[in-house]
C-alpha positions as CSV (number, residue, x, y, z in Angstrom):
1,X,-30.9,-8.8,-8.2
2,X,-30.4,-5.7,-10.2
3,X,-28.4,-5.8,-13.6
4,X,-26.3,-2.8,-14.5
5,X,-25.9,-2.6,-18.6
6,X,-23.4,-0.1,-20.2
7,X,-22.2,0.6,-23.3
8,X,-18.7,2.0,-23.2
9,X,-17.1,4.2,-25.8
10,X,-13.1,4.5,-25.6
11,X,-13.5,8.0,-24.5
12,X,-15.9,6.4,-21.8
13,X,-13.4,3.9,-20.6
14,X,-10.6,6.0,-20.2
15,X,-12.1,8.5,-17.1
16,X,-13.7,5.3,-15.0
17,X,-12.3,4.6,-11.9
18,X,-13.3,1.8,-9.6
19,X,-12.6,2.2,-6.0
20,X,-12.4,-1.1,-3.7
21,X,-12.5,-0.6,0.1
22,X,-10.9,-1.6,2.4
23,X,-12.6,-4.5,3.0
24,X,-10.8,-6.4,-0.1
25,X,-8.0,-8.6,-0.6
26,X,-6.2,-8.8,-3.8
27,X,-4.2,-11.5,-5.5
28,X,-3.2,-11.3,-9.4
29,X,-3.5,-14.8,-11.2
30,X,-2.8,-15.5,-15.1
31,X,-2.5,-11.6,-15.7
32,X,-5.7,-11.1,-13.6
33,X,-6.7,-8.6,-10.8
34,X,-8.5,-11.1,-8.5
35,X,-10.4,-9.4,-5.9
36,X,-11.7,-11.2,-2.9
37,X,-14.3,-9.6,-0.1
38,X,-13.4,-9.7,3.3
39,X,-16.6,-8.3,5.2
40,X,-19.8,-8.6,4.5
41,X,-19.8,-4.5,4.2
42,X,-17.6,-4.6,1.2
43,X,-17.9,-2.1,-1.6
44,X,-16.6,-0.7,-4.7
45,X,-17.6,2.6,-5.9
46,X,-17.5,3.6,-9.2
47,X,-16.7,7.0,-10.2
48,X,-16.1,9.0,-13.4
49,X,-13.5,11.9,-13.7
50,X,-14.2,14.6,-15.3
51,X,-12.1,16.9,-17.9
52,X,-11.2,19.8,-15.1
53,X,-10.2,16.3,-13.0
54,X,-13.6,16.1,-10.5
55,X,-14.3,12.9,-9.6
56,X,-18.1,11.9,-9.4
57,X,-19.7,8.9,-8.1
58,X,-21.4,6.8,-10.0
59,X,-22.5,4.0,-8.3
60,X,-21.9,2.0,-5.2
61,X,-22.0,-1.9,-5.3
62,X,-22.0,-3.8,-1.9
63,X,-21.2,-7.3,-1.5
64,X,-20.9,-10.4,0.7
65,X,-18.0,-11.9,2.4
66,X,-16.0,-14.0,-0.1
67,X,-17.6,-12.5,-3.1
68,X,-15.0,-12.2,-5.7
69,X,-14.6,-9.7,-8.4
70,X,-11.8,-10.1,-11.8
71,X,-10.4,-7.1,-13.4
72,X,-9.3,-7.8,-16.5
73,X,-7.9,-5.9,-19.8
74,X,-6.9,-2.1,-19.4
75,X,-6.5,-1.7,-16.2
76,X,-4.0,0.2,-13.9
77,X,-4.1,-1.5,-10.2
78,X,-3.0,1.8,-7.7
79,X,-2.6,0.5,-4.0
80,X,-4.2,0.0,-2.1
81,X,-7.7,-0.8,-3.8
82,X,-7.9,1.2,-7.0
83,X,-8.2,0.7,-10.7
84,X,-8.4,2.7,-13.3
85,X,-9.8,1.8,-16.7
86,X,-7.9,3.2,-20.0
């Protein structure tokens, strides 16, 4: 198991995307983006943009059927699978 630590600035949080494939089913409960793996093969990318507007991957989690990820706070939820941090 591998921990990823950040420390985020706001200037940091507002050019973060996440991408979900799609391999992931989404519910919202209590205000929350709850995000539920379908495949074994699911994955979510995370990518920053830059000021000209390039997007560059970052990282590339993978994880197991029924795995469930929460997005909470500033967040903007684009279908099918994307959100973008502010």
């Amino acid at each position: 198991m591998s921990k990823l630590i950040r420390n985020f600035t706001v200037h940091d949080l507002k050019d973060e995307v996440l991408y979900f494939n799609h391999l992931w089913k989404r519910t919202f409960s209590n205000g929350r983006a709850i995000y539920t793996a379908t495949s074994n093969h699911s994955a979510i990318t995370l990518s920053n943009v830059t000021p000209r507007g390039k997007i560059i991957p970052q990282v590339v989690q993978r994880f197991k059927k029924g795995s469930r990820v929460v997005v909470i706070d500033t967040a903007v939820h684009l279908p099918p699978h994307t959100s973008k941090l502010l």
